[in-house]
N, C-alpha and C positions, 0 to 999 in steps of 0.2 A: 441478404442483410442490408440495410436501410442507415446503421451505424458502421464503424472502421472496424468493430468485431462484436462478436457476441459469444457470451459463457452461457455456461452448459451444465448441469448433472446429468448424466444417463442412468437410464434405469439399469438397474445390476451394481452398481457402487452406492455405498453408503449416503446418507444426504451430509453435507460438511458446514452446511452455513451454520450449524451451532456453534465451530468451529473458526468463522469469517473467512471462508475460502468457496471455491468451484472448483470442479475439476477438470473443466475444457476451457479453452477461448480459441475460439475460430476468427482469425483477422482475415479480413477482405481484402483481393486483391488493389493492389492503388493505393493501401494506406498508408501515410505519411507514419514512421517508425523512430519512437523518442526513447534511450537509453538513459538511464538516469541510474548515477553511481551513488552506491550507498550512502543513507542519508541516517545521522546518529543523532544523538536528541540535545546536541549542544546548540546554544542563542548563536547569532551572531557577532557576536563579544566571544567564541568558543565555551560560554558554562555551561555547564549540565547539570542539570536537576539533580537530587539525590536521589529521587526515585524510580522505581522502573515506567511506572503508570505514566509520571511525567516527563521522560524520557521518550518514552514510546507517540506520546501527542505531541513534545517539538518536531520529532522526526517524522510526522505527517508531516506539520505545517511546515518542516521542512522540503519536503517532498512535495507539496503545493508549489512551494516558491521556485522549486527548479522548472517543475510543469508547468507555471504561469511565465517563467522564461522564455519560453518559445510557445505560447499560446493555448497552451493545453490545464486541465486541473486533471482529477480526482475521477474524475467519470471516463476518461480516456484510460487509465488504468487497467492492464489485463492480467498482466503477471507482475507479482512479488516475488522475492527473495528475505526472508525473514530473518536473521539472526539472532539469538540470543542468550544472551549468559548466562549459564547457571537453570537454565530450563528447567522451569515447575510447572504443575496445572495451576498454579496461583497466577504465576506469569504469563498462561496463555488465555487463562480468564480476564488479566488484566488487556494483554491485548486485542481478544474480544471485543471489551467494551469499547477502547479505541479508536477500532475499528466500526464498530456501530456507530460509534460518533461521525465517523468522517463518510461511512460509506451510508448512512442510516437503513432505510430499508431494503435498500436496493444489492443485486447478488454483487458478493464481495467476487474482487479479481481472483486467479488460480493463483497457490501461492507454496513453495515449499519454506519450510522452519527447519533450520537448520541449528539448532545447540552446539555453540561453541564453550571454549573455556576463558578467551577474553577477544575482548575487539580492539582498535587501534590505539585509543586514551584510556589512562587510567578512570576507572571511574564508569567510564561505556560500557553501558549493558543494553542495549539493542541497535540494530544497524538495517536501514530498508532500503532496499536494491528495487529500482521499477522498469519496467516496460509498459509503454503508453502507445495507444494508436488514433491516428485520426485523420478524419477525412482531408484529401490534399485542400478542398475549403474552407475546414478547421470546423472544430465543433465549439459548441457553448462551454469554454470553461466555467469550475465552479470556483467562487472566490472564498476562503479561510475552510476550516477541517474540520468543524463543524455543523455544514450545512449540508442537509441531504441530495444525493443526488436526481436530476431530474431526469 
């Protein structure tokens, strides 16, 4: 491996990127390992959008802003934790796109969805939990959650 990890589908499991997930990520030994606690789709002022769709794109860009913290974006990304409320296929469509937005064409991190019945603030309906890896030299972070990865 040449990056801090690389994702995977093996053959015999279903393909998932319809989905915006993988189902491996192999970290390489020596990688610097970034914990990032659930990120919900309120501004910095704490509002939340009314909607899921707009909910779900703060909480990248909130999820950027913790990764560009410590020198990392979006491409360092290998596992998620998903959250969300009230789980539909309208809601996981909506988080598809996203997700396409932020990761464009590139394989989405491994990720479980987990359907709750509510999150910390009224009003929160999605929550994103990450794990980032990167080389102890650090790799190219990407700046905002809409530009693809390179």
């Amino acid at each position: 491996m040449t990056r801090a990890f690389q994702l995977s589908n093996p053959q015999g499991l279903y393909d998932p990127s319809a989905n915006a997930y993988s189902h491996v990520a192999e970290v390489a030994s020596g990688s610097r390992l970034l914990f990032i606690a659930g990120q919900g789709g309120e501004d910095a002022n704490g509002q939340l959008p009314p909607d899921f769709a707009g909910q779900a794109r703060q909480a990248l860009a909130n999820l950027q802003t913790a990764l560009a913290s410590r020198g990392a974006g979006l491409a360092q990304v290998f596992k998620l934790t998903l959250l969300i409320v009230d789980h539909s296929e309208q809601r996981l469509a909506q988080w598809v796109a996203e997700a396409d937005r932020a990761w464009g064409e590139h394989m989405k991190p491994t990720c479980t969805l987990i359907p709750v019945p509510r999150l910390a603030l009224d009003g929160m309906l999605v929550e994103i939990e990450a794990v980032a890896a990167a080389t102890q030299a650090g790799e190219q972070a990407i700046s905002g959650t809409t530009k693809a990865l390179e």
